[in-house]
C-alpha positions as semicolon CSV with decimal commas, in nm:
position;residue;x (nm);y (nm);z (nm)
1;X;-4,409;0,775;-0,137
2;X;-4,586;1,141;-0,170
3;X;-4,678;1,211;-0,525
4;X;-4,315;1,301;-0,739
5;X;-4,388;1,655;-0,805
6;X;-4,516;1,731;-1,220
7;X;-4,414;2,104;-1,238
8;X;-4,013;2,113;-1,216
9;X;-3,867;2,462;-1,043
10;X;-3,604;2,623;-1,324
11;X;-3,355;2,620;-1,024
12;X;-3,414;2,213;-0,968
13;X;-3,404;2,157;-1,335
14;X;-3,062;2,326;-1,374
15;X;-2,923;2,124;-1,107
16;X;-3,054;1,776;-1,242
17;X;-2,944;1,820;-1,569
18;X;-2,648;1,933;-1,428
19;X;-2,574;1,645;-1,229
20;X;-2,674;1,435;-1,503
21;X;-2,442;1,583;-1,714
22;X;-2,125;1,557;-1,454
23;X;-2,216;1,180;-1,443
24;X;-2,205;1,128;-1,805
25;X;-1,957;1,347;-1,893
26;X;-1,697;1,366;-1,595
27;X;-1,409;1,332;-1,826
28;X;-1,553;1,653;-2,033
29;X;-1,477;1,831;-1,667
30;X;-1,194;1,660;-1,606
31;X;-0,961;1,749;-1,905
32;X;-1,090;2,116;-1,938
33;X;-1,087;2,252;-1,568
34;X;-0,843;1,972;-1,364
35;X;-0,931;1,723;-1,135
36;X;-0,893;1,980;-0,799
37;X;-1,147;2,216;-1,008
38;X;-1,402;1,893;-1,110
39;X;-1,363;1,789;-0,700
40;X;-1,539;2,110;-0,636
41;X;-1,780;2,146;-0,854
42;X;-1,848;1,730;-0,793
43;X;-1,899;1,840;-0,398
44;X;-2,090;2,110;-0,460
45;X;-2,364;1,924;-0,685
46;X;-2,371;1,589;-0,421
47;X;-2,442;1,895;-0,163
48;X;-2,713;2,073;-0,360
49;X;-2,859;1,762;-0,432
50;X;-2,911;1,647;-0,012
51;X;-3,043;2,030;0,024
52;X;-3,331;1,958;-0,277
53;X;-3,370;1,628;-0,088
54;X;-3,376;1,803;0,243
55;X;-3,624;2,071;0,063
56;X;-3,924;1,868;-0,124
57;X;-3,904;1,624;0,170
58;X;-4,049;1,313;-0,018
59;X;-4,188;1,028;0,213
60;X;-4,065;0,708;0,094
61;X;-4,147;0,452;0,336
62;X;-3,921;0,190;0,411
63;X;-4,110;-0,089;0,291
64;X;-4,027;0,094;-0,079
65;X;-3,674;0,153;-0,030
66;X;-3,493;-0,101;-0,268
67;X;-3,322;-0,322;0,032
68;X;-3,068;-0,454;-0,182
69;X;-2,909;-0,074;-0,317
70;X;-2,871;-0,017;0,082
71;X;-2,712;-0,324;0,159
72;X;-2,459;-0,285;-0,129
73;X;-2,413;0,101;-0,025
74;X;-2,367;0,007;0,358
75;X;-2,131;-0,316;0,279
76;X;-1,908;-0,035;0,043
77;X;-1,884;0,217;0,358
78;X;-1,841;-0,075;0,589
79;X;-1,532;-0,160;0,390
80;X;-1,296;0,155;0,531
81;X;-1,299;-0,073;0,829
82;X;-1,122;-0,355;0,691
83;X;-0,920;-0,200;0,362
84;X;-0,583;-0,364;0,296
85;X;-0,442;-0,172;0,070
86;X;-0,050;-0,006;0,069
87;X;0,028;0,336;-0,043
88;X;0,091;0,696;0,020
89;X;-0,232;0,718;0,232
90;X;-0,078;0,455;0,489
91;X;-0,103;0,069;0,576
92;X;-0,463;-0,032;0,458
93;X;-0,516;0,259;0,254
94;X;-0,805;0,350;0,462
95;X;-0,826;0,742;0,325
96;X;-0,852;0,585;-0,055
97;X;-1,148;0,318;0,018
98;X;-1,289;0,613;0,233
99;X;-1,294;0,876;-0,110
100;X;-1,388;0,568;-0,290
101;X;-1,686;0,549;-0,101
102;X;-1,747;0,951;-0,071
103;X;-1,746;0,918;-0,502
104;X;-1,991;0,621;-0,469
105;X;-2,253;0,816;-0,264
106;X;-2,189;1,153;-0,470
107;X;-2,240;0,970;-0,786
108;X;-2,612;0,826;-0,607
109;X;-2,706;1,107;-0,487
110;X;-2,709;1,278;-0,873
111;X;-2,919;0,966;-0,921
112;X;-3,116;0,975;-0,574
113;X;-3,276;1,306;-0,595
114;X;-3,459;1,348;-0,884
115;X;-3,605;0,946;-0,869
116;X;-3,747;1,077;-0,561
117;X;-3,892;1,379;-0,636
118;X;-3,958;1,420;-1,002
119;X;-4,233;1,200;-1,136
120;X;-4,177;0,998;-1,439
121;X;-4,198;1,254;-1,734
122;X;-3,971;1,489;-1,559
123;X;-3,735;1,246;-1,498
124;X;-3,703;1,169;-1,867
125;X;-3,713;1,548;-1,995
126;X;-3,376;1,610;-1,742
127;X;-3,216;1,282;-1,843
128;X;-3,315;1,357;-2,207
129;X;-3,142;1,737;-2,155
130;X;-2,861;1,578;-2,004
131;X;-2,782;1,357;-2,281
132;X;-2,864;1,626;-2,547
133;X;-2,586;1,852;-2,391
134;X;-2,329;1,583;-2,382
135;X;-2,399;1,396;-2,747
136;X;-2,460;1,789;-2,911
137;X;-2,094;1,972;-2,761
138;X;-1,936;1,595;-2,826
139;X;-2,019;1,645;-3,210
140;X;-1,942;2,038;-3,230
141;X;-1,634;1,934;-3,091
142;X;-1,530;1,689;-3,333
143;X;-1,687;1,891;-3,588
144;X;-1,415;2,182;-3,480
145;X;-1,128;1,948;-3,410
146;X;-1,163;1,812;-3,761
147;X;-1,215;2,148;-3,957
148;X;-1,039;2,420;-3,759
149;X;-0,746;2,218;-3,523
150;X;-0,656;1,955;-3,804
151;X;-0,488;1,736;-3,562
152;X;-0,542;1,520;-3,221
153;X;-0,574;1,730;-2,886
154;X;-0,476;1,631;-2,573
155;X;-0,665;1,757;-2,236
156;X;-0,628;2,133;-2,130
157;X;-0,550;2,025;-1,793
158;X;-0,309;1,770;-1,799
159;X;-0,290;1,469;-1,515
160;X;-0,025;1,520;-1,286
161;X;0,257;1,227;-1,309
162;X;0,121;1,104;-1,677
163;X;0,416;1,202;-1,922
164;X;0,293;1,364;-2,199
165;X;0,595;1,365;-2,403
166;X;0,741;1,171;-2,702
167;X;0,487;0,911;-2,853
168;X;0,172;0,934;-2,677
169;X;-0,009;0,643;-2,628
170;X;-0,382;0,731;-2,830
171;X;-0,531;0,684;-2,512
172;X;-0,445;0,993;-2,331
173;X;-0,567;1,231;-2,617
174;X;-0,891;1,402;-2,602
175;X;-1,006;1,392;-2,939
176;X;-0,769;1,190;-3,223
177;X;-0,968;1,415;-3,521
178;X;-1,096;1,069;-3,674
179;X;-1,421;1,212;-3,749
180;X;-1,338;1,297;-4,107
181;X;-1,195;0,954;-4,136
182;X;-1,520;0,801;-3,987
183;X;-1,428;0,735;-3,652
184;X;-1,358;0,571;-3,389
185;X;-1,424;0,935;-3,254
186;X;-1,426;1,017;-2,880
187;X;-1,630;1,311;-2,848
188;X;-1,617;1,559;-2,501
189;X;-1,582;1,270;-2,292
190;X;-1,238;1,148;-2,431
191;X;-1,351;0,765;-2,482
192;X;-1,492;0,593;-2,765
193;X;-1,735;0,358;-2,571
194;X;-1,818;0,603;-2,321
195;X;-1,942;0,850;-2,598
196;X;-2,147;0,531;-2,766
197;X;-2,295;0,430;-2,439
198;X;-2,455;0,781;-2,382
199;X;-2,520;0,788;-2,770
200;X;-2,728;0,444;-2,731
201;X;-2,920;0,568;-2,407
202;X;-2,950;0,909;-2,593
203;X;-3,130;0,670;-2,861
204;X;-3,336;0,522;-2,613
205;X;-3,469;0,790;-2,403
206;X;-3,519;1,030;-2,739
207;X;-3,704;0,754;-2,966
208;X;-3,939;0,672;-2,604
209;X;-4,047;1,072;-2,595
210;X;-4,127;1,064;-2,934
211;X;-4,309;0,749;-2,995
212;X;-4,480;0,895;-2,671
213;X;-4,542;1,232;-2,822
214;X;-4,370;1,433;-2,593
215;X;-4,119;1,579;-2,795
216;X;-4,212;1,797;-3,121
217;X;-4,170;1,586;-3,428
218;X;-3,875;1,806;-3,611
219;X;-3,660;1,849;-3,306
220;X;-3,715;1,438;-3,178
221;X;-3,613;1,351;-3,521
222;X;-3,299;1,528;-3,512
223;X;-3,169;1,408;-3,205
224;X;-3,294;1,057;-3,232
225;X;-3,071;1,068;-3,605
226;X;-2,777;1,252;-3,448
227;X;-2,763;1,000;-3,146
228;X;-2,769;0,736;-3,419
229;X;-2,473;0,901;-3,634
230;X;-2,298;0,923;-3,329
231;X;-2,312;0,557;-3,182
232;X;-2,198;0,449;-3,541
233;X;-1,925;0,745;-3,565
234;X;-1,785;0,524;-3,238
235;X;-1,732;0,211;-3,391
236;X;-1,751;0,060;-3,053
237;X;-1,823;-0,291;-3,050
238;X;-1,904;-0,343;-2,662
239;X;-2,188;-0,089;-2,714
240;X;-2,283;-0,285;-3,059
241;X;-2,352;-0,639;-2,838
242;X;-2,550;-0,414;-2,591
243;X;-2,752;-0,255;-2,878
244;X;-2,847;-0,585;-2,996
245;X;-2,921;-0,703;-2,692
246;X;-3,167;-0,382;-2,600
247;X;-3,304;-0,472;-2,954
248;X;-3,435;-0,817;-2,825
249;X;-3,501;-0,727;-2,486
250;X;-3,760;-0,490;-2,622
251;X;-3,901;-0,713;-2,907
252;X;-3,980;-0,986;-2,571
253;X;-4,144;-0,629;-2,365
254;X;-4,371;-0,574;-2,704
255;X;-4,445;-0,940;-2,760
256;X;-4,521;-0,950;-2,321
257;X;-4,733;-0,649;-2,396
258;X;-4,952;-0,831;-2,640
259;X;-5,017;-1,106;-2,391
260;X;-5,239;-1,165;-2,071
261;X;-5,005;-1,243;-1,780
262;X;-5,119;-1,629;-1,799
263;X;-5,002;-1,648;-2,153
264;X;-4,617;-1,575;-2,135
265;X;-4,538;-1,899;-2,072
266;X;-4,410;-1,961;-2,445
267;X;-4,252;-1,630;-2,430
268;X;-4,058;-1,633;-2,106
269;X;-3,948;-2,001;-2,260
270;X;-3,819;-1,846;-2,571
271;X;-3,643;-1,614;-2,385
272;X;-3,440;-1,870;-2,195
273;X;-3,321;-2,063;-2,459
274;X;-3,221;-1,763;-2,659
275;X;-3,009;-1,690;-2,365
276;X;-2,899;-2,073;-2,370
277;X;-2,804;-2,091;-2,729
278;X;-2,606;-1,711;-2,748
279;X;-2,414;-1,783;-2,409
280;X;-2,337;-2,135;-2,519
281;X;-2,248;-2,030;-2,868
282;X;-1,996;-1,770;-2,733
283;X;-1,854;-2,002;-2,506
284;X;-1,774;-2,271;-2,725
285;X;-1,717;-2,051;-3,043
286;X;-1,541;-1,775;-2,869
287;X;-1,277;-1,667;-3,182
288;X;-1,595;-1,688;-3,391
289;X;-1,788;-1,465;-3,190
290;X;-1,531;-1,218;-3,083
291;X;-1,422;-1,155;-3,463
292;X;-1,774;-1,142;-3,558
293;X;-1,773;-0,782;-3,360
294;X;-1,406;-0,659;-3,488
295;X;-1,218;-0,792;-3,159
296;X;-0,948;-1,008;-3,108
297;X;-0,988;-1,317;-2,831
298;X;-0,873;-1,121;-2,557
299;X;-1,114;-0,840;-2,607
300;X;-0,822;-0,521;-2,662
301;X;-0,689;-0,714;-2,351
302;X;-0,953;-0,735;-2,171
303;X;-0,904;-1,132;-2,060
304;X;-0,502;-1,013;-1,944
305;X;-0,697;-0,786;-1,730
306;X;-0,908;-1,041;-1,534
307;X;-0,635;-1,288;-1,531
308;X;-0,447;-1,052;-1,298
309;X;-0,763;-0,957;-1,125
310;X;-0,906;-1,289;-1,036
311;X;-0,573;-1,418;-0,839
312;X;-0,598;-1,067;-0,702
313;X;-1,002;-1,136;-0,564
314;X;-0,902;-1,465;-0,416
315;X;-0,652;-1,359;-0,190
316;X;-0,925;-1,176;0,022
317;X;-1,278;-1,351;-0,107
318;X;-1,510;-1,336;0,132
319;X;-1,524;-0,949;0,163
320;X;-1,226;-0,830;-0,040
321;X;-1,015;-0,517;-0,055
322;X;-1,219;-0,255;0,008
323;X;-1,428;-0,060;-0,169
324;X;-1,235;0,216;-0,415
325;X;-1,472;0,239;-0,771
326;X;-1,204;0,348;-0,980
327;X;-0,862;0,205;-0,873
328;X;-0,622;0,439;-0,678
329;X;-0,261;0,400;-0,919
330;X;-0,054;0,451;-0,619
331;X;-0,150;0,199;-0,459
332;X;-0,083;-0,183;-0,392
333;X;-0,176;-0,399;-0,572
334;X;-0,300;-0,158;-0,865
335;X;0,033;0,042;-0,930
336;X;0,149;-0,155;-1,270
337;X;-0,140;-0,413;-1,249
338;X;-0,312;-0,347;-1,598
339;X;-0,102;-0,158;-1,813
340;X;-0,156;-0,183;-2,171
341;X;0,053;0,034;-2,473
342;X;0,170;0,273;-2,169
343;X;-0,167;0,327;-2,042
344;X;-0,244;0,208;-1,667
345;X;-0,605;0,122;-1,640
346;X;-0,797;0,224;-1,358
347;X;-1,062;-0,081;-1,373
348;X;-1,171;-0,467;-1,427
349;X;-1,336;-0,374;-1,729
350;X;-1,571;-0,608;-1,585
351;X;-1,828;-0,454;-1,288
352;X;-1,850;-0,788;-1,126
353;X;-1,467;-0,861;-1,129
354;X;-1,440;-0,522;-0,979
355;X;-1,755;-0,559;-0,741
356;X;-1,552;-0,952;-0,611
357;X;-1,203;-0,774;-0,608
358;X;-1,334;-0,504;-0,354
359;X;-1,629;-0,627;-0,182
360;X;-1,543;-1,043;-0,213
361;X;-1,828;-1,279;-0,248
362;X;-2,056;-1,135;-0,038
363;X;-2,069;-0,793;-0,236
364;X;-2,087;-1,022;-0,552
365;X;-2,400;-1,185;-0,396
366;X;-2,505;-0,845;-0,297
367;X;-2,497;-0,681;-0,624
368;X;-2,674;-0,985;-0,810
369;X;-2,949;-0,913;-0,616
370;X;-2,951;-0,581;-0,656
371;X;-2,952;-0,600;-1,034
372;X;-3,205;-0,912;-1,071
373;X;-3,450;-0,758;-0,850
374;X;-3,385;-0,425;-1,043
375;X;-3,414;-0,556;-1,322
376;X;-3,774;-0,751;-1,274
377;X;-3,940;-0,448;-1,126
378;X;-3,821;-0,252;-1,457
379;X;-3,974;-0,603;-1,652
380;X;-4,325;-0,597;-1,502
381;X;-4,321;-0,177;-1,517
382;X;-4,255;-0,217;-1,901
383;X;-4,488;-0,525;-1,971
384;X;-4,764;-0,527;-1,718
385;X;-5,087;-0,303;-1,782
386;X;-5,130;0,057;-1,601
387;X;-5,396;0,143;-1,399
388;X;-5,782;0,200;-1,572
389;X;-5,731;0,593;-1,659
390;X;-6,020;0,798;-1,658
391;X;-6,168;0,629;-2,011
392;X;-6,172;0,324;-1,845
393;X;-5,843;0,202;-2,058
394;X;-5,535;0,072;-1,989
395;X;-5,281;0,247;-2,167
396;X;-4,963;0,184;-2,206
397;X;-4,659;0,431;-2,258
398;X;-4,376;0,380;-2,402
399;X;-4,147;0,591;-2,168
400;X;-4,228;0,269;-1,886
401;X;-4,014;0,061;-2,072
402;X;-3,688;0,325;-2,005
403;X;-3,548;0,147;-1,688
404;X;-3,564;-0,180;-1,890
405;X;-3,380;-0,088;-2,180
406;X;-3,136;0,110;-2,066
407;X;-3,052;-0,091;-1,736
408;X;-3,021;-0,424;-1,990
409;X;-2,783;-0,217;-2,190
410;X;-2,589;-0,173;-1,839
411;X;-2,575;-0,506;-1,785
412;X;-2,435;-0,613;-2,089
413;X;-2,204;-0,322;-2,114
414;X;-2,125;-0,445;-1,746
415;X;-1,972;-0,781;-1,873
416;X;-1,683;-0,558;-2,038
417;X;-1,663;-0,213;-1,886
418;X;-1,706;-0,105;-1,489
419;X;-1,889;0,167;-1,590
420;X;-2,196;0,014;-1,413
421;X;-2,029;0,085;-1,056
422;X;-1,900;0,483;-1,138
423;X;-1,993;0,792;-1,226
424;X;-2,335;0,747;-1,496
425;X;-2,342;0,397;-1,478
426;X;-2,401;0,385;-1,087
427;X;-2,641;0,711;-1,113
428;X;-2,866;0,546;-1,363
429;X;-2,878;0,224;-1,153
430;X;-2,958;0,395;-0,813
431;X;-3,247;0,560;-1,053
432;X;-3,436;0,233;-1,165
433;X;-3,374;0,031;-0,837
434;X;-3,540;0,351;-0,625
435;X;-3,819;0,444;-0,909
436;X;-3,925;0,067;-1,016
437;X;-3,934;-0,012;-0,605
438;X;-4,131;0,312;-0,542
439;X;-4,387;0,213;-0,837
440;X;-4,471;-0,136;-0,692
441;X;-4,816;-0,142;-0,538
């Protein structure tokens, strides 16, 4: 790969915290301009990005392209072929799978271009903007909601077919003015754990920049307190268990940071059996441990969902449905699948469910590869030691251990949300697979 440039063009920054915002915050689009209006303005960013692409021309050979990410990718677009779903798009509902896909590769591409061109810093300072934008409005509009409106809101633009009349379920408003009453609150993107999760990356990325003296002391402060505030404000307990987790997975990165390579032996064992003893514990304990986070045993319903998913997954196992990301309503088998209080669901709430449902066994395989060899390039970028810089040190940053954290959040968050395959969540993961593959000697 050529060097990742180190001065960012205003023009490029724009459009990469732009994307990066649309990713996190596609709901925020969604419920004040309409989902024709979002379309466009989604199109137009997945185009701009292939032109920057197209533009800075970087070389990435294709020894450093992350194999797995192209596989998964190519097995998604390979599944128009053989789609067998039923609804208003015809027999196999080969025009859904086929937007499905177009919303899978428009989501990468946000990702794609800057972990090609932007080196390392510069990719932090746009996600960092990104996520400043989204948690910063998502407050001011509570903030407003709570003081000025008084009362919940529902989306500008509402969602053709959805009645919003008579008792509305709490799921279709955009804000439900809790903030005044401590929460849960939902902030611009309409959704509790969706605020939390870009709260708890927000905490992340800003606490890496400062501990790495990039940002000024007042100003990373402030957002590394607000981005606090606001994971608490959403009281969201899937985002809690991946906060804990990110907790330990850095304490191991520190404690593999102190050690030669030879000597992580005790470590790497330590690891395992914490692992051993929390999976165990939740299995055999599982009223214990759910009502130790606030939920009930079926996780808000969670467990009703995969219990009509899995019989779902095995009639087709091998290579499933199709791919679709979020599910299409009007379609067989989804219409009336996962409906909860009056709400339809449009996912698994479980990205591997989801990944089995529409790409069977093989995708399942597919994707654990992509994530475990994602996820040990982002280990040995945190842990291992740089290069000798010019002092003849090796120093370590703190921004190297980004992918790590955050893509361990993912994959926690991934055991109870989908998010991991759509909009941010598959953005973020197309980021570390192509930046912790392009960073391997």
């Amino acid at each position: 790969m050529t060097n990742p440039v180190a001065r960012l063009h205003p023009a490029a920054g724009i459009l990469a915290t732009l994307s990066f915002f649309t990713v996190f915050a596609g709901d925020f689009w969604r419920n004040l301009i309409g989902w024709p209006a979002y379309l466009a303005l989604a199109g137009v960013l997945a185009i701009a990005n292939v032109v920057w692409i197209f533009i800075a021309r970087p070389q990435l050979t294709f020894r450093k392209w992350p194999k797995m990410l192209l596989l998964f990718v190519a097995l998604a677009i390979a599944s128009i072929a053989w789609a067998r779903y039923e609804g208003v798009s015809g027999p196999g509902g080969h025009v859904d799978v086929t937007l499905g896909v177009a919303a899978l590769l428009a989501a990468g591409v946000a990702g794609l271009a800057p972990a090609l061109i932007l080196n390392q810093r510069l990719l932090v300072k746009v996600l960092s903007s990104a996520l400043r934008w989204v948690l910063g409005l998502s407050l001011l509009f509570e903030l407003v909601v709570a003081l000025f409106v008084r009362h919940p809101i529902l989306p500008l633009m509402r969602v053709a077919g959805v009645d919003y009349t008579g008792k509305v379920p709490g799921a279709f408003y955009w804000s439900r003015n809790d903030l005044l009453h401590g929460g849960p609150i939902q902030g611009i993107v309409g959704n509790a754990d969706l605020l939390a999760m870009c709260a708890l990356i927000g905490l992340i990325v800003f606490s890496l920049q400062r501990a790495d003296r990039i940002s000024r002391p007042f100003w990373g402060w402030f957002w590394i307190v607000l981005a606090a505030v606001e994971l608490a404000l959403t009281r969201s307990a899937t985002v809690l268990v991946a906060t804990a987790a990110t907790a330990v997975v850095l304490g191991f990165a520190l404690w593999a940071r102190a050690r030669s390579q030879k000597g992580r032996g005790p470590l790497y064992l330590s690891a395992l059996l914490l692992l051993v003893v929390v999976v165990g514990g939740a299995l055999t304990a599982w009223h214990e441990f759910t009502a130790l986070f606030g939920k009930s045993p079926t996780l808000t319903g969670r467990t009703d969902i995969w219990n009509a998913v899995i019989p779902l997954a095995q009639q087709h196992p091998v290579f499933g449905w199709g791919w679709l990301g979020y599910w299409v309503p009007w379609a067989k088998p989804f219409d009336g699948l996962a409906v909860r209080h009056g709400v339809q669901y449009l996912q698994a709430h479980n990205a591997w469910l989801d990944v089995w449902l529409q790409l069977g066994i093989v995708g399942v395989v597919v994707f654990a590869l992509l994530a475990v060899t994602t996820l040990g390039r982002a280990w040995f970028m945190a842990v291992d030691r740089p290069m000798l810089d010019a002092s003849g040190r090796h120093p370590f940053t703190a921004v190297t251990l980004l992918p790590l954290l955050v893509f361990a959040a993912q994959l926690v968050q991934s055991l109870a949300e989908s998010r991991l395959l759509l909009e941010s969540g598959w953005a973020l993961l197309v980021v570390w697979s192509v930046t912790t593959k392009a960073s391997r000697p």
